[in-house]
C-alpha positions as CSV (number, residue, x, y, z in Angstrom):
1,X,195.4,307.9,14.0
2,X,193.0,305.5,12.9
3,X,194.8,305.7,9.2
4,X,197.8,305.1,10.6
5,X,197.1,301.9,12.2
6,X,195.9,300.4,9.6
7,X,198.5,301.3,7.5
8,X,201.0,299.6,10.5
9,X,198.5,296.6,10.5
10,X,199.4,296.0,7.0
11,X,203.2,296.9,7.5
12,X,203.2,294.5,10.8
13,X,201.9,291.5,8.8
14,X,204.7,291.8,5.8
15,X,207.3,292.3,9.2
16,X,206.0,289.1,10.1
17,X,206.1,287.0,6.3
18,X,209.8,288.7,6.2
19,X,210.9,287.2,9.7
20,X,209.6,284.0,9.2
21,X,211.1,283.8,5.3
22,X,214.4,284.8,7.2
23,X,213.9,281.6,9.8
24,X,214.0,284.0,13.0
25,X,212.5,282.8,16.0
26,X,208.7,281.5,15.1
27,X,207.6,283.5,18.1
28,X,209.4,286.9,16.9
29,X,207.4,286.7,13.4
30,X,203.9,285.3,15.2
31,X,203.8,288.5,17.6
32,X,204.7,290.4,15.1
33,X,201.5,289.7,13.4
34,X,199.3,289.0,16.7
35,X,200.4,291.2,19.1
36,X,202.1,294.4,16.8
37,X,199.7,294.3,14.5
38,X,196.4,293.0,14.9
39,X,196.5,293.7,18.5
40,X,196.5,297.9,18.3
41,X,193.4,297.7,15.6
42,X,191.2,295.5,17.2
43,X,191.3,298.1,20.1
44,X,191.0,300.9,17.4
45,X,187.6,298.7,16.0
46,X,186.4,298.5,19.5
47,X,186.9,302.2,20.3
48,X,184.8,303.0,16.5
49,X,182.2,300.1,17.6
50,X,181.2,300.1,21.1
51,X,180.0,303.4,20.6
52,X,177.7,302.1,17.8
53,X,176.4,299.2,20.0
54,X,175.4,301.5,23.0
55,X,174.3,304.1,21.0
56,X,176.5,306.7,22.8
57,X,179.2,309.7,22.1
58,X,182.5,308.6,20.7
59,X,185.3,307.3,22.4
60,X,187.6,310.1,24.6
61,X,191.1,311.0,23.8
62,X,192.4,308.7,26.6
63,X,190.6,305.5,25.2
64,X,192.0,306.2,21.4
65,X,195.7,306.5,22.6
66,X,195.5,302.9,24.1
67,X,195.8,301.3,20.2
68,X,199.2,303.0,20.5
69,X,200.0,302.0,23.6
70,X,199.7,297.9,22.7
71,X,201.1,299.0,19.5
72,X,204.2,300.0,21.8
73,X,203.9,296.8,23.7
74,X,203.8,294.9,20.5
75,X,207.0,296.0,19.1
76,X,208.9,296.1,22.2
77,X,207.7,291.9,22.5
78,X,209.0,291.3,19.3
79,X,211.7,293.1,19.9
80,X,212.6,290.7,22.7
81,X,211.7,287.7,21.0
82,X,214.1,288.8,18.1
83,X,216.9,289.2,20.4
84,X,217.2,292.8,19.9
85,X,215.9,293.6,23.5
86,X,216.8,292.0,26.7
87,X,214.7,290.0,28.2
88,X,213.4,291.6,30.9
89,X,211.8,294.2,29.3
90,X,209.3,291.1,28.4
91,X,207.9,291.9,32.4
92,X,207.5,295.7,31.7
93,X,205.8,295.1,28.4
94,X,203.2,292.4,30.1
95,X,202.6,294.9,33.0
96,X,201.9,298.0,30.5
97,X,199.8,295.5,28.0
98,X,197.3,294.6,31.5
99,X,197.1,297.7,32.2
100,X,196.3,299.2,28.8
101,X,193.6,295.5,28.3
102,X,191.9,296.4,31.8
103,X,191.5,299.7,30.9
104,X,189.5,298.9,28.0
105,X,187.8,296.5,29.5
106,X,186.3,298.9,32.1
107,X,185.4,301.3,29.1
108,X,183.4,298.8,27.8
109,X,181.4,297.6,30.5
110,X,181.0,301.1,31.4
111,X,179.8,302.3,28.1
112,X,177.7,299.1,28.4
113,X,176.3,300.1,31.5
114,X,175.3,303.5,30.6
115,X,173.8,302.7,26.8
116,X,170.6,304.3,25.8
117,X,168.3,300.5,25.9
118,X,170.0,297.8,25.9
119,X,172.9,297.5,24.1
120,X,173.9,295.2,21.0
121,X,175.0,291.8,22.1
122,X,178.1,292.5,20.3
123,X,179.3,294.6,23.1
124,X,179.4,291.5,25.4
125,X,181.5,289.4,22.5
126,X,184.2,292.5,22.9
127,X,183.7,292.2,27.1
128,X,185.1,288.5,26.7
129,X,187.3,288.9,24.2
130,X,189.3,291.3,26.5
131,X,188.7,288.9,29.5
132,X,190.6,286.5,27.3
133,X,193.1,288.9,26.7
134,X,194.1,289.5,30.2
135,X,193.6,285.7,31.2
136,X,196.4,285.3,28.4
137,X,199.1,287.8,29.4
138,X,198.5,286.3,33.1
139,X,198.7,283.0,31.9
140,X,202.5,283.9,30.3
141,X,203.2,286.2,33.4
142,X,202.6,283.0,35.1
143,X,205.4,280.5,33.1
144,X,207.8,283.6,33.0
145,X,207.5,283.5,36.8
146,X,207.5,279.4,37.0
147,X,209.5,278.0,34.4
148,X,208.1,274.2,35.0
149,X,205.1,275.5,33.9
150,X,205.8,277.2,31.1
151,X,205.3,274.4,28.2
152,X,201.4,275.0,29.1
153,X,201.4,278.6,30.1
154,X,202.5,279.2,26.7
155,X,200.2,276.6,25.2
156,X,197.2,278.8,27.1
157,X,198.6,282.3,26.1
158,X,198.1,280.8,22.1
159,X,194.4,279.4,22.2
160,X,193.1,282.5,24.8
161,X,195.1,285.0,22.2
162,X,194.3,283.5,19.0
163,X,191.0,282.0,19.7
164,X,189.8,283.9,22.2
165,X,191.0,287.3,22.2
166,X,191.3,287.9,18.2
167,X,188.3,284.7,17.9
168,X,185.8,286.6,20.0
169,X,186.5,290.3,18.6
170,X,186.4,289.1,14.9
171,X,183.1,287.5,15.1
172,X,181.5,289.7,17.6
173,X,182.6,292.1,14.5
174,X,181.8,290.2,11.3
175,X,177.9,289.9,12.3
176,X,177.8,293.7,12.4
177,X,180.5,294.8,9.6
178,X,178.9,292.2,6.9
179,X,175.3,293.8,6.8
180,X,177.1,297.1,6.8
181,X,179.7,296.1,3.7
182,X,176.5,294.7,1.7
183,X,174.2,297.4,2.5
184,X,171.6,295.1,3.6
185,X,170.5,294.9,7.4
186,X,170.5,291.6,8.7
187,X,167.6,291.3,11.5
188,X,169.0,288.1,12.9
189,X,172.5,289.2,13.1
190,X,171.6,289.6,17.0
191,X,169.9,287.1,18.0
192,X,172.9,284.8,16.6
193,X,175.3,287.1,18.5
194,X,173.7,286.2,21.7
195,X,173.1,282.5,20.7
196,X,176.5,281.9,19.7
197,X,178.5,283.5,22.8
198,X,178.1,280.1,25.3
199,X,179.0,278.3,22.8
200,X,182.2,280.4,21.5
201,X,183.1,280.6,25.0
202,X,182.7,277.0,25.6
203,X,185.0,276.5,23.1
204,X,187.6,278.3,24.0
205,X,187.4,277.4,27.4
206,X,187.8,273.5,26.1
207,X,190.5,274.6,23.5
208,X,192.7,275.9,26.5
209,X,192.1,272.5,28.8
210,X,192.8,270.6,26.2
211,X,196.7,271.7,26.2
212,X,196.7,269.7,29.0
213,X,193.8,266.9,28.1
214,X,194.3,266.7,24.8
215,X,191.2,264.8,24.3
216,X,189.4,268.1,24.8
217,X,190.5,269.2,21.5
218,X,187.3,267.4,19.5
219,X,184.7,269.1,21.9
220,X,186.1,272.5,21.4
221,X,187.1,271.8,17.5
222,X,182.8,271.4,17.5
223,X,182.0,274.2,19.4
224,X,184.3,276.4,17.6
225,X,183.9,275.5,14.3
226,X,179.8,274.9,14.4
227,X,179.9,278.7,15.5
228,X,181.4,279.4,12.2
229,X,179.5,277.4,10.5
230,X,176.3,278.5,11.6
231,X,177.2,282.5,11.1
232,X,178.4,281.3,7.5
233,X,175.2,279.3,7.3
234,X,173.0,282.7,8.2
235,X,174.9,285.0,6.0
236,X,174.2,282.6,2.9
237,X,170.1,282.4,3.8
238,X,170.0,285.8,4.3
239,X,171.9,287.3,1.6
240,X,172.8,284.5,-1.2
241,X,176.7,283.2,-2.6
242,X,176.4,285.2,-5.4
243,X,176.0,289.0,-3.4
244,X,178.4,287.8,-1.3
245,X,180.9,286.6,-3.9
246,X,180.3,289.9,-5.8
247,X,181.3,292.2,-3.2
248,X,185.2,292.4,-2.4
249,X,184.5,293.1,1.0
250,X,182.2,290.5,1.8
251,X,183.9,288.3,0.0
252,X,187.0,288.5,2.1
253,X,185.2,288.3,5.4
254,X,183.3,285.5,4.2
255,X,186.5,283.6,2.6
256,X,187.8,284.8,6.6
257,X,185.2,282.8,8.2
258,X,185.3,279.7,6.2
259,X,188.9,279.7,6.6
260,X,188.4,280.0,10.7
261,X,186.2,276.5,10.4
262,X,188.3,274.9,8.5
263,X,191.0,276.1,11.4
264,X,188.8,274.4,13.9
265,X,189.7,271.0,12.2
266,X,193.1,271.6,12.2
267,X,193.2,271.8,15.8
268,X,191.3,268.8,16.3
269,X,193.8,267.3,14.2
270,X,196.4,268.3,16.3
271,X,195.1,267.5,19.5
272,X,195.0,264.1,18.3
273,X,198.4,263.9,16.9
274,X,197.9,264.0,13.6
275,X,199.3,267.5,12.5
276,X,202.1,269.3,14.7
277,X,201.7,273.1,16.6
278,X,203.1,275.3,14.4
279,X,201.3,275.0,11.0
280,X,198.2,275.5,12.4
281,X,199.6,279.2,13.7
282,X,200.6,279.4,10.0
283,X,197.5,278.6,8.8
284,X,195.5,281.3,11.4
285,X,197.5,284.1,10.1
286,X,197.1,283.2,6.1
287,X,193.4,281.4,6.4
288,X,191.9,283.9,8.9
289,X,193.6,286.8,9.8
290,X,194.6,288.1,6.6
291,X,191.9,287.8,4.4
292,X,189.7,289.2,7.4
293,X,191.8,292.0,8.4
294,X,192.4,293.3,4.6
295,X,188.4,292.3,4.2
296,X,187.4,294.3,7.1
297,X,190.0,297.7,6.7
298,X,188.7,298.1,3.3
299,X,185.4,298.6,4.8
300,X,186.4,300.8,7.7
301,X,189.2,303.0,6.2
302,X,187.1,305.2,3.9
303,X,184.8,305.5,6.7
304,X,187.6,306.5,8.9
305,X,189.6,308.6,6.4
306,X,186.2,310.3,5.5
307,X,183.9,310.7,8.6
308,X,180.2,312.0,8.3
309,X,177.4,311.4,5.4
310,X,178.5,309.2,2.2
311,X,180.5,311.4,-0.2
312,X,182.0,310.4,-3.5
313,X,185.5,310.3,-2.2
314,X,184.4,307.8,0.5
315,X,182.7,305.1,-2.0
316,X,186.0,305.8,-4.4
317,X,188.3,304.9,-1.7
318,X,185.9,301.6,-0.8
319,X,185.7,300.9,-4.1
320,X,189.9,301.0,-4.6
321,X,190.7,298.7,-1.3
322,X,187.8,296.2,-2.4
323,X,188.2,295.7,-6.0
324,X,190.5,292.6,-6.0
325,X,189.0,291.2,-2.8
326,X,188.4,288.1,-3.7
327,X,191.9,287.8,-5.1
328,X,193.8,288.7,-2.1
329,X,191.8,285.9,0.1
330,X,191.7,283.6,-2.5
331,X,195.5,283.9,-2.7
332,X,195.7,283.7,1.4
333,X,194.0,280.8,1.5
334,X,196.2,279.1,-1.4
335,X,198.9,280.5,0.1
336,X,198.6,279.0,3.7
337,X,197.3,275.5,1.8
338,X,200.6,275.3,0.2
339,X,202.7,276.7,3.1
340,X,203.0,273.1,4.7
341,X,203.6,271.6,1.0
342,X,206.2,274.4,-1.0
343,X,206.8,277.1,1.7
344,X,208.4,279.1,-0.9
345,X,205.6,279.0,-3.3
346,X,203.0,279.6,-0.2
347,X,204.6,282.6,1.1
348,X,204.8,284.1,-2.3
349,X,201.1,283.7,-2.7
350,X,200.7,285.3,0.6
351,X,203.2,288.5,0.2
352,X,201.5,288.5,-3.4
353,X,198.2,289.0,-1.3
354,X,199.6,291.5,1.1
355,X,201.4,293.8,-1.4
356,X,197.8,294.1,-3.9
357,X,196.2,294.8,-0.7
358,X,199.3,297.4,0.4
359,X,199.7,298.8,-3.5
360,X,195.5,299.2,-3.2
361,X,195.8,301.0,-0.2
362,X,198.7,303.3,-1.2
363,X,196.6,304.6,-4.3
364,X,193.8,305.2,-2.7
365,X,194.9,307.2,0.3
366,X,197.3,309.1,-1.9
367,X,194.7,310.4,-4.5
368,X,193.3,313.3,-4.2
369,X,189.5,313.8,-2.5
C-alpha cells in the first residue's frame, strides 16, 4: 500500500499542474495537491515513523488503512471543488477527514505514551501537526456553516493546512530523514527538534491571527522562517554544502527547506500588501512541497518496497529515484520563480521536474530485484 501511495502522490501532484494549466477553480488544483496527495502520505510517513521514535511494533492494520481513507476524502474534495460533485458531499468528506485526523491523533499520543524511554521529540512535532489538522477542517466546517465568516475561515484553513499541518510534519521529518539519507547520525538533530517546536508553533499560531491583523504576518514570517534557517544552518555545520550537494536525496530536502524560508518572506510580503494570496500557494507547492516530497520518497520507497537489512536491490532502487535530485529541485524552484513572470515557461519547468521524478520511479519499480 505504501508503493501505491507514493505512486498516487506523484500522480496527485501532475492532477494538480494539469488543472491549474486548464484554469479550473484554483481551489480544485490546490487540494488536489494538499489534501489528495500529500495529505494520505504524510499519514503513511507517520504510521512508518512513530514507530521508530517510540521504539515500538509497527503500526496495525486499522492505522495503515487511514492514508486511504483521506486519500478518499481528498478526491471526493476536489471532486467538489471541480464541480463534478455536489456540494454537500463537502460536509460528509469534513466529517470522515476528523474522524480519520483524530484517530491518528490518538495513535500517536498513545504510542507516545507507551514508548520504551522517552520518545524522540519528533513524535510531539507529528502530535501538533495533527492538532493543526483538525483545527483546520473545523475552522472550514465553521465558514461552511456561517458564510459571513467564511473569507477568514478559509484564510485559517490555508496557514493551519499548509503551515501547520504539512509545516510541522515535514520538519518534524527532515531532522530525522536527513541523517538517515546521508548515512551520518546527527547528535543534535534532537535537541533542535525540541528547541524549535515553540517557536514553529508560535509561528503558526501568528500566521493564522494575522488573516485578520495583518500586521502579525512579520512576527510569524520570523518565527517561521528562523526555524528554517536554523535547521538549514545545523545541517551545513554538521555535515558540509558539498555532502549535501552530492547526494540527490539530501540535496532535494535541503533545496526543500531553503525554499520553505524563502516562503516565510513571501508571506510577510503579503501580509503587508506587497504580493497578492495566490502566488504564494504557487510557490509552496513548486518551492517546498515538490522538491521535498520527491526528495523524501526517494528515500523511503526502496525502504518500503524492500523491508528488512540493506540488499543490493534496495540501494539500486535509491540510487535510480536519487540520481537527478538535484535537477528535479533545481527545476522546482526555477519553475515556481518564473511562474509569477512566464507561467507557461514555469509550469513547464515544473511538469519537466515531476515527469524525471515519475519516468525515475517507473524504472525503478519495474526492474527486476
Amino acid at each position: 500500500m505504501l508503493i501505491y501511495l507514493g505512486c498516487c502522490t506523484v500522480l496527485a501532484f501532475a492532477a494538480a499542474i494539469l488543472l491549474a494549466l486548464r484554469g479550473d477553480a484554483p481551489a480544485a488544483a490546490a487540494h488536489a495537491a494538499f489534501a489528495a496527495g500529500a495529505m494520505p502520505l504524510i499519514f503513511a510517513a507517520m504510521g512508518h515513523f512513530v514507530p521508530v521514535l517510540t521504539r515500538s511494533a509497527g503500526a496495525g492494520a486499522r492505522i495503515g488503512r487511514l492514508p486511504l481513507v483521506l486519500q478518499g476524502v481528498g478526491i471526493l474534495v476536489v471532486g467538489v471543488l471541480a464541480g463534478v460533485f455536489p456540494g454537500a458531499a463537502l460536509h460528509a468528506a469534513l466529517a470522515v477527514g476528523l474522524a480519520a485526523t483524530a484517530g491518528m491523533l490518538a495513535w500517536v499520543l498513545g504510542r507516545g505514551r507507551k514508548a520504551l524511554g522517552r520518545p524522540h521529540p519528533g513524535l510531539y512535532w507529528y502530535a501538533a501537526a495533527l492538532g493543526c489538522l483538525i483545527l483546520a477542517l473545523l475552522a472550514i466546517a465553521a465558514g461552511l456553516v456561517w458564510p459571513a465568516i467564511y473569507p477568514l475561515a478559509r484564510l485559517a484553513h490555508l496557514h493551519l493546512n499548509t503551515l501547520g499541518f504539512i509545516g510541522l510534519s515535514a520538519i518534524g521529518t527532515l531532522h530525522v530523514l536527513m541523517p538517515t539519507a546521508l548515512g551520518q547520525p546527527d547528535p543534535r538533530a534532537a535537541s533542535r527538534l525540541t528547541r524549535q517546536l515553540p517557536w514553529m508553533l508560535a509561528g503558526v499560531a501568528a500566521a493564522v491571527l494575522a488573516c485578520g491583523l495583518p500586521w502579525l504576518s512579520l512576527p510569524a514570517a520570523v518565527l517561521v522562517g528562523g526555524v528554517a534557517i536554523a535547521t538549514l544552518a545545523g545541517w551545513l555545520r554538521g555535515h558540509g554544502i558539498r555532502r549535501l550537494l552530492a547526494d540527490g536525496v539530501a540535496a532535494s530536502l535541503l533545496l526543500a527547506t531553503a525554499g520553505f524560508a524563502g516562503l516565510a518572506l513571501m508571506g510577510a510580503a503579503h501580509g503587508v500588501g506587497l504580493l497578492p494570496g495566490r502566488p504564494a500557494v504557487a510557490a509552496f507547492f513548486t518551492l517546498f512541497l515538490l522538491p521535498l516530497v520527491t526528495g523524501a520518497l526517494s528515500q523511503l520507497l526502496p525502504v518500503w518496497r524492500y523491508p528488512g537489512p540493506l540488499t543490493p536491490a534496495r540501494t539500486a532502487l535509491r540510487a535510480c529515484l536519487a540520481g537527478h535530485g538535484l535537477v528535479r529541485a533545481v527545476l522546482f524552484l526555477a519553475g515556481g520563480l518564473l511562474l509569477p513572470v512566464n507561467a507557461l515557461l514555469g509550469a513547464g519547468l515544473v511538469a519537466g521536474g515531476v515527469l524525471l521524478f515519475a519516468a525515475a520511479l517507473a524504472v525503478g519499480l519495474l526492474r527486476r530485484a
